[in-house]
Structures are given as structure tokens and as C-alpha cells.
C-alpha positions as CSV (number, residue, x, y, z in Angstrom):
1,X,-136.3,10.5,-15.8
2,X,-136.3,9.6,-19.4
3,X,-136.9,12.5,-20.8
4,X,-134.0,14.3,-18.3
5,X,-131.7,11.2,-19.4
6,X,-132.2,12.3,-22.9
7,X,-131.8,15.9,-22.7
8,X,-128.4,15.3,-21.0
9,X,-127.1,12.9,-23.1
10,X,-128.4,14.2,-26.8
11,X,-126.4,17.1,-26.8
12,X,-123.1,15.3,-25.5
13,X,-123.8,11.9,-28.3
14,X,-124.4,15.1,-31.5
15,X,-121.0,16.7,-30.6
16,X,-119.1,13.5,-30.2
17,X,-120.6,12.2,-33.4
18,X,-119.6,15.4,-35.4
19,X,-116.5,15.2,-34.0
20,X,-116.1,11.5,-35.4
21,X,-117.1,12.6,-38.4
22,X,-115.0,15.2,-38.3
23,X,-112.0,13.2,-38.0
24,X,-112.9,10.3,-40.3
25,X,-113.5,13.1,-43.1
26,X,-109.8,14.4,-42.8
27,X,-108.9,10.9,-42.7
28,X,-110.6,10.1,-45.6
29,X,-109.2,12.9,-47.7
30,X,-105.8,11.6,-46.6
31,X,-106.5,8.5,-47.6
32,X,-108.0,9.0,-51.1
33,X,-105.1,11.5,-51.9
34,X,-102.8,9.0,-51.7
35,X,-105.3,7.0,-53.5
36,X,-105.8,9.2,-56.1
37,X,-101.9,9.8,-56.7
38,X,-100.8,6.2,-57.1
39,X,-104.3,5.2,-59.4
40,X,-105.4,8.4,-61.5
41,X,-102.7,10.6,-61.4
42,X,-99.8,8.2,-62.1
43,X,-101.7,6.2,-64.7
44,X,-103.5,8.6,-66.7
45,X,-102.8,11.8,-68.8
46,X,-104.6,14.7,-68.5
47,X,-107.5,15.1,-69.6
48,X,-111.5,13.9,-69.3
49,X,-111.0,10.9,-67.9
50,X,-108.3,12.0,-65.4
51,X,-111.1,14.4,-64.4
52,X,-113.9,12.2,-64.2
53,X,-111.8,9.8,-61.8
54,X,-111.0,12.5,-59.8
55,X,-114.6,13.2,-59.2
56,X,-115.6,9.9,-58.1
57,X,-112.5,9.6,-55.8
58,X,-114.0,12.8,-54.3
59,X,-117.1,11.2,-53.8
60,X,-115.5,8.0,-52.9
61,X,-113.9,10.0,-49.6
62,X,-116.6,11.8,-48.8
63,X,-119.3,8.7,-48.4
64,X,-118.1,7.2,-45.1
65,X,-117.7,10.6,-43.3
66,X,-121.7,11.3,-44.8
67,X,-122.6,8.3,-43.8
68,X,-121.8,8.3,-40.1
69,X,-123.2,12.0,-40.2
70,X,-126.6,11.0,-41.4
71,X,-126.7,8.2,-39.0
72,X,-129.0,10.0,-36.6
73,X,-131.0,11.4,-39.3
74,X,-131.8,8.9,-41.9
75,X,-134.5,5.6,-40.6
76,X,-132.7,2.7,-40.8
77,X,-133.8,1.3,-43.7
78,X,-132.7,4.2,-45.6
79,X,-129.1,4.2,-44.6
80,X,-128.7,0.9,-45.0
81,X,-127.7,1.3,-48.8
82,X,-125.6,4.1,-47.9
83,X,-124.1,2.1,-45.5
84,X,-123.2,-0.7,-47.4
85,X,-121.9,1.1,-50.2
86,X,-119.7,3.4,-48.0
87,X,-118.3,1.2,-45.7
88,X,-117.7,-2.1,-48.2
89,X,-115.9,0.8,-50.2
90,X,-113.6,2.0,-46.9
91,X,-112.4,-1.8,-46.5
92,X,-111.2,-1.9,-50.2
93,X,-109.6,1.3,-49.9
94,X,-107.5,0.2,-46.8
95,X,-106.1,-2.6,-48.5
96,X,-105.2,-1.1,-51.7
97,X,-103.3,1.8,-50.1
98,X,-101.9,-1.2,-48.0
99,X,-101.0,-2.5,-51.1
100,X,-99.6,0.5,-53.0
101,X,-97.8,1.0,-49.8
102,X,-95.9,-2.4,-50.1
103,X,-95.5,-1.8,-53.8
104,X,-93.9,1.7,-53.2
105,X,-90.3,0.2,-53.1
106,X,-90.8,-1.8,-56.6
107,X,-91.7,1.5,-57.9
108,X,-89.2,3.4,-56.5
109,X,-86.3,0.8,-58.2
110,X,-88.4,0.3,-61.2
111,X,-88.0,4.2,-61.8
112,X,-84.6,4.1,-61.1
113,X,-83.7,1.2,-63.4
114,X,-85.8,3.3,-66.3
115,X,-84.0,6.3,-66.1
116,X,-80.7,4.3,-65.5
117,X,-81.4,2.4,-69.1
118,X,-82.5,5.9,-70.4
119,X,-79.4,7.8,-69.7
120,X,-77.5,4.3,-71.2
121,X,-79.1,4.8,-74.7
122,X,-78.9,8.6,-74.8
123,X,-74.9,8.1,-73.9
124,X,-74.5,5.4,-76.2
125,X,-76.6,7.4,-79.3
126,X,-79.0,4.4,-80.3
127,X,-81.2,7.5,-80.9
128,X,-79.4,8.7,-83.9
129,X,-81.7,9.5,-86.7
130,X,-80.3,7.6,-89.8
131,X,-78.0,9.7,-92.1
132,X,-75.9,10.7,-89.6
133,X,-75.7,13.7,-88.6
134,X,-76.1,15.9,-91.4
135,X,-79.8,16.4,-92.2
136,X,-83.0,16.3,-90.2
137,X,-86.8,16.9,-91.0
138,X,-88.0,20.2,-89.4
139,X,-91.8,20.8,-88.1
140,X,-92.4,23.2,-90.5
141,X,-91.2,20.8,-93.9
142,X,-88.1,22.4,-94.3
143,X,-85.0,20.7,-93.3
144,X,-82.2,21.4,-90.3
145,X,-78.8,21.3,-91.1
146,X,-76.4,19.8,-88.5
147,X,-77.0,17.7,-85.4
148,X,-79.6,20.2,-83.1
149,X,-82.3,19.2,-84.6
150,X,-81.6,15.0,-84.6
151,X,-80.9,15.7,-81.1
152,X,-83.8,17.6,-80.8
153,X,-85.8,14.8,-82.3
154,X,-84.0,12.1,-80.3
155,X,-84.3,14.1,-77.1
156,X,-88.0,14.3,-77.7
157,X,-88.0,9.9,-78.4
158,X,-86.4,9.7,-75.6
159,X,-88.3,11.0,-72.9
160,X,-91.8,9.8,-74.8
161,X,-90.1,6.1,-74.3
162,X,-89.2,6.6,-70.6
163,X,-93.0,8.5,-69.8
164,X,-94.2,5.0,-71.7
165,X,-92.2,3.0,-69.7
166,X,-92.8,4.6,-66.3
167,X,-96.8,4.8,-67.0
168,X,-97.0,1.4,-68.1
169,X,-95.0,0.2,-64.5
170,X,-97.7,3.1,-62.8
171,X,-100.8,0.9,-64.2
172,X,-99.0,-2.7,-63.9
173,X,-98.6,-1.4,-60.0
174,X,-102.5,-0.2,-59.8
175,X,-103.8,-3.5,-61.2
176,X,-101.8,-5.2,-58.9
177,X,-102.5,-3.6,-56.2
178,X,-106.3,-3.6,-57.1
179,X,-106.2,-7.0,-57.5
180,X,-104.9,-7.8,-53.8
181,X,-107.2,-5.1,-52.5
182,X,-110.1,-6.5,-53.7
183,X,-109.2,-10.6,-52.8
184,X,-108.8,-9.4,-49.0
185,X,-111.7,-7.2,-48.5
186,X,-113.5,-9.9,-50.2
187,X,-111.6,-12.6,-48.2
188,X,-112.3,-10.3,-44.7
189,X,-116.3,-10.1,-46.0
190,X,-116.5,-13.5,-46.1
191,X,-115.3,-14.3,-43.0
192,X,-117.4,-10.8,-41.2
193,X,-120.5,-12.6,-42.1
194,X,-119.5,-16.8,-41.4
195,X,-120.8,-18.1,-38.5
196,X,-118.6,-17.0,-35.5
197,X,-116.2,-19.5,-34.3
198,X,-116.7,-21.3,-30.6
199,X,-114.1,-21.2,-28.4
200,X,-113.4,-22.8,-25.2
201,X,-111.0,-21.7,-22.8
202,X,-110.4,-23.3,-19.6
203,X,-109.4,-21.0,-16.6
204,X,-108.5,-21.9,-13.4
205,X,-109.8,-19.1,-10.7
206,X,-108.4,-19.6,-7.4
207,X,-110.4,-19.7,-4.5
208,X,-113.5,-21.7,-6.7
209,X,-115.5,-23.9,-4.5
210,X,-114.7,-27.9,-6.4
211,X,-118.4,-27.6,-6.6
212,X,-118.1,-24.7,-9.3
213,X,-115.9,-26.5,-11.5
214,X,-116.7,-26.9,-15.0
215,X,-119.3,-23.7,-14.4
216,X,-119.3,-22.1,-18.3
217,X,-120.3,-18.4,-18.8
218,X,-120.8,-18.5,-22.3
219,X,-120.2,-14.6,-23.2
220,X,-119.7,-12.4,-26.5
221,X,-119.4,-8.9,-27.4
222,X,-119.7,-6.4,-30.2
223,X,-123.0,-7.3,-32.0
224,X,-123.3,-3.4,-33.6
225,X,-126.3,-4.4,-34.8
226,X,-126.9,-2.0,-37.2
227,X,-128.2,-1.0,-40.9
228,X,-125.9,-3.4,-42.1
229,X,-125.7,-6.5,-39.3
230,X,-128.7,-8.2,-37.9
231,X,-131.6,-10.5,-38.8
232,X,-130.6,-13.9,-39.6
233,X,-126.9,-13.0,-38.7
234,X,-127.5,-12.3,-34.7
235,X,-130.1,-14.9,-34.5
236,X,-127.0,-17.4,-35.6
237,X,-125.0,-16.4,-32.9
238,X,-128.3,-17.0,-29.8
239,X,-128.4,-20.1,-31.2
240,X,-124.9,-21.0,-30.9
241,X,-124.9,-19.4,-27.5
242,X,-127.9,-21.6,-26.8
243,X,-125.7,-24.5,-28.2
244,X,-123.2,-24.1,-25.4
245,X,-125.5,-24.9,-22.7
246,X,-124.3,-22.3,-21.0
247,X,-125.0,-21.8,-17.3
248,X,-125.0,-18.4,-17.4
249,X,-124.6,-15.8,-20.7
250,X,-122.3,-12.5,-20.5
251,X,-122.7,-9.9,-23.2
252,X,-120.0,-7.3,-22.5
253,X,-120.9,-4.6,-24.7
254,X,-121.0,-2.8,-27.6
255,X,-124.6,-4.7,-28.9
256,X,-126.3,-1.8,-30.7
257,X,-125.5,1.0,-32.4
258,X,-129.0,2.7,-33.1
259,X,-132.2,3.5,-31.2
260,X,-134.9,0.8,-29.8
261,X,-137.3,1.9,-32.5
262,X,-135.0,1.0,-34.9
263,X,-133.2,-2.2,-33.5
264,X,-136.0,-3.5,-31.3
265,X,-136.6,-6.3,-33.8
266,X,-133.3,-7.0,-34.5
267,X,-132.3,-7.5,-31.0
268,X,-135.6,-9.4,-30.1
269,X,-133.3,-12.8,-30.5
270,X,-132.3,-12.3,-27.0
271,X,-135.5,-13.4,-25.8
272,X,-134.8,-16.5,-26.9
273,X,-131.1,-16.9,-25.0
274,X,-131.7,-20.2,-22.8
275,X,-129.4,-19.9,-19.6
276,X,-129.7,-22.1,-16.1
277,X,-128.4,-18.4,-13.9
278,X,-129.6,-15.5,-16.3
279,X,-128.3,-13.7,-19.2
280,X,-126.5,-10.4,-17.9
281,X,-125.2,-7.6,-19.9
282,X,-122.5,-4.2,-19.9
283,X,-122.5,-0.9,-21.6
284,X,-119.9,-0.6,-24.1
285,X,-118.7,2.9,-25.7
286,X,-121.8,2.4,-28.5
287,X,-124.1,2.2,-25.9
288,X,-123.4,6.0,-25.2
289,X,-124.0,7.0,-28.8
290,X,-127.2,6.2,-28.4
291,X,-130.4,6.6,-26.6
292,X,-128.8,4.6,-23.5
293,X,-131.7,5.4,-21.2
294,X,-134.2,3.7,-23.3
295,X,-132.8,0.5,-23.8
296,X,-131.4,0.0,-20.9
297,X,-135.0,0.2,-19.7
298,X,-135.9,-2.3,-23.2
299,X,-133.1,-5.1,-22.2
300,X,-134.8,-6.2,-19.1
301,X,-138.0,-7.1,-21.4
302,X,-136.2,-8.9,-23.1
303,X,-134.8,-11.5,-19.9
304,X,-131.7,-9.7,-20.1
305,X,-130.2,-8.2,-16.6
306,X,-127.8,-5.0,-16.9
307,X,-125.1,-5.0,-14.2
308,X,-124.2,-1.0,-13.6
309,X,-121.8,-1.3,-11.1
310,X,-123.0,-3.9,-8.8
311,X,-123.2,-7.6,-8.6
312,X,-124.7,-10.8,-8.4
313,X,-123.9,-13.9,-6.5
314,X,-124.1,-17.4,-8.9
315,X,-123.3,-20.4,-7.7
316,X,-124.7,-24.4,-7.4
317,X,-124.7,-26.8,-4.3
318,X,-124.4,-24.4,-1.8
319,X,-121.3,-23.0,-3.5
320,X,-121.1,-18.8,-4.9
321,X,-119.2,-16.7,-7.0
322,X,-119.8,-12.9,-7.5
323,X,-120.5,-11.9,-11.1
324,X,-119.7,-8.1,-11.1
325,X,-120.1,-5.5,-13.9
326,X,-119.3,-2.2,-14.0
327,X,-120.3,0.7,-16.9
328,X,-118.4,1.7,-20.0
329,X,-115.2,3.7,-18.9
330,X,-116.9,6.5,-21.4
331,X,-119.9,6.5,-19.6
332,X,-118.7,9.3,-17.4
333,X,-118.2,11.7,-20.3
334,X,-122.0,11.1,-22.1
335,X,-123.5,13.6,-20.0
336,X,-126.3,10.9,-18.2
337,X,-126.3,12.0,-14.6
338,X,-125.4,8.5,-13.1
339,X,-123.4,7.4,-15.5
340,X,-119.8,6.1,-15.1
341,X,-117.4,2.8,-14.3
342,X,-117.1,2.7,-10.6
343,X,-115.7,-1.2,-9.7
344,X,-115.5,0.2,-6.1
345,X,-119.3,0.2,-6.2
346,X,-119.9,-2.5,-7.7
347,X,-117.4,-4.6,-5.0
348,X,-118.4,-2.6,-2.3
349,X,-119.3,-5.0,1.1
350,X,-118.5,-8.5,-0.9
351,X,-116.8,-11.7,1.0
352,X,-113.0,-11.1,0.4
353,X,-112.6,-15.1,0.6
354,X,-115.0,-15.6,-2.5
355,X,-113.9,-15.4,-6.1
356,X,-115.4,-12.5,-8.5
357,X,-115.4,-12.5,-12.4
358,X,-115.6,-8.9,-13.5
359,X,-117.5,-7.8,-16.5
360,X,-116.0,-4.5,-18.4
361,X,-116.0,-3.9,-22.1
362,X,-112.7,-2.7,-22.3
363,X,-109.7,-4.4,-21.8
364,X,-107.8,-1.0,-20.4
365,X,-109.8,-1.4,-16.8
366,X,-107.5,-4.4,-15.6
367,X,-105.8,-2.7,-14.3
368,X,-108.1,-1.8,-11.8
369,X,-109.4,-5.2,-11.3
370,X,-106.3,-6.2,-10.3
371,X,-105.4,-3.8,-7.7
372,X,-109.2,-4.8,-6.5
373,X,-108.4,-8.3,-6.2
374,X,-110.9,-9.7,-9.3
375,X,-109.6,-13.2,-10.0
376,X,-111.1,-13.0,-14.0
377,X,-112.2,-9.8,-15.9
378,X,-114.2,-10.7,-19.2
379,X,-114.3,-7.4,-21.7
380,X,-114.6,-6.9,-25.7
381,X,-114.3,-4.2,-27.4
382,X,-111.0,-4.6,-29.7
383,X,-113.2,-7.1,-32.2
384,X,-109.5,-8.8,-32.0
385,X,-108.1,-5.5,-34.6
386,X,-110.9,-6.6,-36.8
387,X,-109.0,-5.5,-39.7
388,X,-105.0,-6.9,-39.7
389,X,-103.1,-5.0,-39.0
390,X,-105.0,-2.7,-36.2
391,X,-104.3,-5.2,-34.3
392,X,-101.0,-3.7,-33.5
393,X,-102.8,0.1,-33.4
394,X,-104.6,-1.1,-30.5
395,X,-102.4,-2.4,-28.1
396,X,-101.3,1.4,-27.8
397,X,-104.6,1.8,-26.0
398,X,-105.7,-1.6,-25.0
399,X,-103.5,-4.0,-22.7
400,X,-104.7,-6.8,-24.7
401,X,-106.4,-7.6,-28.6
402,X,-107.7,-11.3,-27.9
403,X,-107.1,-14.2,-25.8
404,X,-106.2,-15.0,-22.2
405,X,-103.3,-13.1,-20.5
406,X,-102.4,-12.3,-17.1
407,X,-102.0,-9.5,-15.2
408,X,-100.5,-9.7,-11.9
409,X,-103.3,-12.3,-9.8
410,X,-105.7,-11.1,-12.3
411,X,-106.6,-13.1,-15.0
412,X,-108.4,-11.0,-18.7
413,X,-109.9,-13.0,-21.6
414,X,-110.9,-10.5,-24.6
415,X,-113.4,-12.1,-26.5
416,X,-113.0,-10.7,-30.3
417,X,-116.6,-10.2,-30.5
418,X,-119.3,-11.2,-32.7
419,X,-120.0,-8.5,-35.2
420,X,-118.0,-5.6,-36.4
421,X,-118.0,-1.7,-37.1
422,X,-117.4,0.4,-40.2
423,X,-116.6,-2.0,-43.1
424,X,-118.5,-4.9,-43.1
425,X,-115.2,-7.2,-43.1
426,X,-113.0,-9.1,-40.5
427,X,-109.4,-10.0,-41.4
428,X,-107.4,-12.2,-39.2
429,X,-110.1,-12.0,-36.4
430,X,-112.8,-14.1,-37.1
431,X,-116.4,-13.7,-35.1
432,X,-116.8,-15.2,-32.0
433,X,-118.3,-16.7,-28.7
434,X,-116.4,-18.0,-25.9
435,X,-117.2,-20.8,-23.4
436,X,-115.3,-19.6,-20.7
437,X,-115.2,-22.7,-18.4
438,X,-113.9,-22.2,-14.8
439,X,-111.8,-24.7,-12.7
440,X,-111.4,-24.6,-9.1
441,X,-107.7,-25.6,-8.5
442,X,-109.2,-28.0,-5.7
443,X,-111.0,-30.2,-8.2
């Protein structure tokens, strides 16, 4: 089975990785063009060091789109510089076209109040050679009789001062805008790599049994651990999960984006997840870049049950609630025979009268959990935008970034996860782990 697993998926996880690639490179080249306008072109003159910065800006755009294509191919270890360097750098190049973005209207009136002043002095001749008009110095020693060539001359001050002028507002805008760039991506690294917040939301599920109440389900989402997020990082967040006391642990997705031989040490903290009902987990969208097969066959060694579709009954004192989960909604499309979210499967044959709490990485399959009748779906996926303000990018896909919300009977909390992908950086959504604690509106 592995071997049929990995012959069906391989081919489908190479074309949908160079297809990422693909589109992150004509992103990138986007990007750094506009880059390249606002910082080299507009602030330089021509010449070697125009040229030189054009170079590295090529190379600047190219390293994210090599990087993700030499994921597969490099060990670990060795992408990790590549990584680092490429991704850090696709954070600070957000910002500062963020930032030359919100700067384009200063520089848009500054021009005009430059050329505005320039046409003033030409109109009121402050650029009169002295003498009048009678005499002027020509290039070639002799002399110019009449005013052509002191307007010649003046012409020629004139525009020199205003090219001054409009490159010295051009580099004023860069350092600016470099400035701010590089305070937030350093700001958003800071916060990527802190110790992820706890948070502890309260939900009231109808039809809970009194005896269930105060049940927690600690849960998180979006390790990506990966060449540049692991170790000491991950082992942080079991031990805040252990923290909780939790009486049973979700992880809804998105916890690895590389191979068991790669990632088996980093992930090996989940041994050590302490739960009183298990530790239970979902495929994300990641999970389906990946060798899928083989670690949803490593998980299990680790104390860690995968919920494809089905579910389990929890409970205390005689009292039961299904916990459900269903695959990735992407799973259908990796090419794993099997493979795909099915939450009739997964409900098929349960007690209508008893509450479920569905487990689904993305936020998008509410709406399917509500027609179903699931009291309280649990997802990820969004890292809460991650980087302000994609926030607003997702909700054309997602129904919700972060938080609790409702949807019809059904209630959704989107945790904003506890790692990140791409840059290395978090900006207005910091880290996390929820204590979800459910009350029974009897209690």
C-alpha cells in the first residue's frame, strides 16, 4: 500500500509544487519591479551602481520561487540557509512595497509642488545670468551674443535643480520606506518566534450533558515545522499544551511540511503531549505536499490518533460527546486513492440527540457542518492573515480569519495557529493555543 500511496500521490505533490513555484516567481518579479522602480531606478543615475542593484534585485526575486523549488531536492539541513535568507527577505519586501505604496501620494504632490516652484522661477527669470542679457560664455570659449545662450544656460540650471530636487525626495521616500519595512518585519519576527499566546474561550454547546461541562480540548494548528521552525520552538508549545491540563488535545492540521526522515525528530515532542481522552489529529493542505502515507502511519507511534472521516465518542460520568474529523478539503485532488473530506462518513449512524464537535482544517467546510447539524467545528488554517493585512485577502476564501463566530446553529472557532509559512514573521496575529472549554447550557 505504501509504495501504491506514493506512486499516486508523487506525481500529483511535483506538479502542484511547480505550479506554486510557478506563480510565486511571476509574483515575485512583480513585486521586485516595483521594487526596483521606487529604490534603484528613482534614486540613482545610470551607471555601475544602478547596474549592480539591479542584479541583486534580480537575485532578490528569484530566491523565494528557488527556494520552494528545491524544497523536495535539497536535505533539510541544507535548505535551511536558503530558507532563511529567502523568506526573511520576502517579509521585508512586503512591507516596503507596503510602504512605498502609502508614500506614493507624498510623491506624487511632492513632484507636483517641484515642478510648480520650477515653472515659478523660470517665469519670474531668477535664472538670469548677470549682465543681462547681452553676453554669455559659450562651450567652446568664445562668447554668444544675445539672450539664447543665457537661456540656454539657465534652461540647462533649471532642470539640473528640479532632477536634484525630485532625486533627493526619491531617496528621502526609500529611506523612509526602508526604515518602516524593516521595524515591522522585524516587529512580525519577533512576535513569529514568542511563545504563542493561551487563549480560553468558553462555548456553550447545546445538548451537553451538565456532566461535560467545563470539558477543555486544548487544540492548535499550523506547526509547519520545517527548515526554519522546530526544535526548542514546537517543544514550547507541548509544554504549554501540557500546561492546560487538557482533557483531550486537537491538532487540526497543517503540522509538517517535509518528509518523516526529515521532521521525525522535530515532531518527536508529541510523544510527550499528556492528555486524560487522547491527543487526535487532521490533515491540513501541507499534509498533501508531502509523503501523507507515511506519516500518517508515523503519528500513531507517536500516541497521536488521526481522525479520517470518522469519529470518536469522549465523555466522563456516564456522559458522551462525538469528536468527529474529517480530511483536508484538498485531499481529494492529491491523487491517494482514499483520500478526500467526506463529514457524511464520518457522521454516518451517530445519536442525533448527542452533541458533536467537528474537526476540519479549513474554516470554508461550515458550511457543511451546519447543514449536518455539528454543534462546534474547530479548523486552522488562516494563521489569523499571519501577515496584516491578508487578513482581509482571506475572508474571500475563508468564512472566517480568527475567533468564534456563528453560523446558523453551528458554532466555528479558527485557532490562528502556532507556527507560520513562508516568511518567518507574524504581524497582528500572534501564535497560538486555544483552551476551548465547553458548557452545557443545563449547568
Amino acid at each position: 500500500m505504501r509504495g501504491d500511496d506514493r506512486r499516486a500521490g508523487a506525481p500529483v505533490s511535483v506538479i502542484l509544487l511547480l505550479g506554486f513555484a510557478t506563480v510565486v516567481l511571476l509574483a515575485m518579479l512583480l513585486l521586485h519591479g516595483y521594487l526596483w522602480f521606487r529604490l534603484v531606478r528613482s534614486t540613482t543615475h545610470p551607471g555601475r551602481l544602478r547596474r549592480r542593484l539591479t542584479l541583486l534585485t534580480l537575485v532578490l526575486a528569484l530566491l523565494p520561487a528557488l527556494a520552494v523549488m528545491l524544497r523536495r531536492i535539497l536535505p533539510l539541513d541544507a535548505a535551511a540557509p536558503l530558507d532563511w535568507v529567502a523568506y526573511s527577505w520576502l517579509g521585508v519586501a512586503f512591507y516596503a512595497f507596503l510602504a512605498l505604496l502609502a508614500l506614493e501620494p507624498v510623491r506624487l504632490v511632492g513632484n507636483v509642488v517641484l515642478r510648480r516652484r520650477h515653472r515659478e522661477l523660470v517665469a519670474s527669470g531668477s535664472r538670469r545670468a548677470p549682465g543681462g542679457d547681452d553676453a554669455a560664455a559659450r562651450p567652446d570659449g568664445g562668447t554668444a551674443t544675445g539672450g539664447t545662450a543665457v537661456r540656454e544656460v539657465a534652461v540647462r540650471e533649471d532642470r539640473d535643480d528640479l532632477s536634484s530636487r525630485r532625486l533627493f525626495l526619491a531617496r528621502s521616500l526609500a529611506v523612509t520606506a526602508g526604515a518602516v519595512a524593516l521595524g515591522t518585519a522585524g516587529t512580525a519576527a519577533w512576535f513569529a518566534n514568542s511563545s504563542p499566546v493561551v487563549r480560553r474561550v468558553p462555548i456553550t454547546l447545546t445538548g451537553l450533558d451538565p456532566a461535560l461541562d467545563g470539558f477543555r480540548i486544548v487544540t492548535f494548528s499550523d506547526g509547519h515545522l520545517s527548515a526554519t521552525y522546530g526544535g526548542r520552538r514546537f517543544r514550547r508549545v507541548v509544554d504549554l499544551v501540557n500546561a492546560q491540563r487538557p482533557d483531550v488535545v486537537a491538532i487540526v492540521g497543517d503540522l509538517v511540511d517535509g518528509d518523516v526522515p526529515e521532521l521525525r525528530e522535530e515532531v518527536a515532542p508529541l510523544r510527550d503531549l499528556v492528555s486524560e481522552q487522547g491527543v487526535f489529529f487532521v490533515t491540513g493542505n501541507h499534509e498533501y505536499f508531502v509523503d501523507t502515507s507515511a506519516w500518517l502511519r508515523h503519528l500513531p507511534t507517536l500516541g497521536v490518533d488521526v481522525l479520517r472521516n470518522e469519529r470518536v465518542a469522549l465523555g466522563r460520568g456516564g456522559a458522551t460527546f462525538d469528536l468527529a474529523g474529517i480530511d483536508d478539503r484538498t485531499a481529494a485532488s492529491s491523487g491517494l486513492p482514499g483520500h478526500g473530506a467526506d463529514l457524511d462518513a464520518a457522521l454516518d449512524g451517530r445519536d442525533g440527540s448527542v452533541p458533536v464537535v467537528l474537526l476540519a482544517h479549513q474554516p470554508v467546510m461550515v458550511e457543511q457542518a451546519r447543514a449536518a447539524g455539528v454543534g462546534l467545528q474547530l479548523s486552522g488554517h488562516t494563521h489569523g492573515g499571519q501577515l496584516w493585512p491578508f487578513d482581509h485577502a482571506i475572508r474571500l476564501d475563508q468564512p472566517a480569519v480568527e475567533g468564534l463566530s456563528r453560523h446558523g446553529d453551528t458554532q466555528l472557532y479558527v485557532t490562528s495557529g502556532a507556527g507560520y509559512w513562508g516568511p518567518p514573521m507574524r504581524m497582528g496575529a500572534r501564535p497560538e493555543v486555544t483552551v476551548v472549554e465547553l458548557r452545557s447550557p443545563r449547568a
